[in-house]
N, C-alpha and C positions, 0 to 999 in steps of 0.2 A: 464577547468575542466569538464564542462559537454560537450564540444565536444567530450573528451576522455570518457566518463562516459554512452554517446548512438553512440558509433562506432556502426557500420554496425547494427543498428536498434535496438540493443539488452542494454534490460534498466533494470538493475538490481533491486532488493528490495532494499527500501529504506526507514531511516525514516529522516524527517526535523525537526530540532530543533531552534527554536527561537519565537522572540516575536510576540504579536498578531500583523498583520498588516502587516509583510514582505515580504508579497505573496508566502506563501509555498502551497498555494490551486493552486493559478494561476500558481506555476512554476510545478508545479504536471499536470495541465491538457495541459502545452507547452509540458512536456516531454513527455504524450500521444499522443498525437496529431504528434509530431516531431517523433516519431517512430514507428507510425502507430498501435499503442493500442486504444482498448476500454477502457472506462474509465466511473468506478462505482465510488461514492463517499456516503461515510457513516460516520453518526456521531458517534462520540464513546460517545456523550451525549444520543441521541434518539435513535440509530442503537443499534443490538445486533447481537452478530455471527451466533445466528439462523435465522434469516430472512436473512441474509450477503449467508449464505451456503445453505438456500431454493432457494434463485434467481440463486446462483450460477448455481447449480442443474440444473434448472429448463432450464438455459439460455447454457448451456454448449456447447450445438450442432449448436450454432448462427455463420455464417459464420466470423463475426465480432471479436468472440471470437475464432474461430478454426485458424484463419489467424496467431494471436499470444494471448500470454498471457491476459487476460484483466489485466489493473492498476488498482485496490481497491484502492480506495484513502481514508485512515481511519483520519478523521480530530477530533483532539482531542484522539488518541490513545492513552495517557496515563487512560482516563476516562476508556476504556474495564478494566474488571479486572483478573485478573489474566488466570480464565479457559474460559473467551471470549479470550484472546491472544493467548491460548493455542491450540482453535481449530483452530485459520489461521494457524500453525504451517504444518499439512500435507500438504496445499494447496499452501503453499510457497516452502517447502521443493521440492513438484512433480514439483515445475516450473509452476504450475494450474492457479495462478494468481500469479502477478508483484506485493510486494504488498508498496504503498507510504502512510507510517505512517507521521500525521504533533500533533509536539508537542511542547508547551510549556515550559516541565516542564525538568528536565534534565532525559534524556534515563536510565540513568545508575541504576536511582532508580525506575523511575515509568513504566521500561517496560520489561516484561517478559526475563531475560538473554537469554534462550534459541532464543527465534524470534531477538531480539538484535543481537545474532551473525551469522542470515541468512540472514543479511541487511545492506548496511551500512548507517553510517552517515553522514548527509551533515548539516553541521550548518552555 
């Protein structure tokens, strides 16, 4: 399944769901790594979409990031609330960044419908 899932280098949005401990961080930073992404990682505890979309900004024009999409790795993505989910939403939608949601809790309730159906699931 993830050989099919990064054919010829291209890694869709994603979010991982299951329990603590499964390695959805570490299989987040294989998928970067194996398809030659940059790779941000943000708590959805400490992290907020505003500092998420300042760095972004800020770092846009880094050869690292122009090559391909950077992976945002939002760990604990259910904790954003609502209008933090709302702003990754342009930046997934342009293709701007990859984005690997890792969550706990089940998708269906604790994650924005709209971002839920520009990603898929991997549980």
């Amino acid at each position: 399944a993830l050989t099919r899932l990064t054919a010829g280098g291209r890694l869709p949005s994603l979010v991982m769901w299951g329990p603590p401990g499964t390695g959805k961080t570490t299989l987040a930073r294989l998928l970067a790594r194996e398809t030659g992404h940059g790779f941000i990682e943000v708590s959805g505890v400490t992290g907020s979409a505003a500092e998420l979309k300042k760095f972004l900004l800020e770092h846009r024009e880094m050869p690292l990031f122009r090559a391909a999409p950077p992976v945002v790795f939002l760990d604990e993505i259910h904790r954003f609330n609502k209008a933090q989910q709302d702003a990754l939403l342009p930046w997934v939608e342009k293709g701007d960044v990859t984005l690997i949601g890792a969550t706990t809790e089940n998708p269906s309730f604790e994650i924005n419908a709209a971002l839920l159906s520009r990603t898929r699931l991997f549980v």
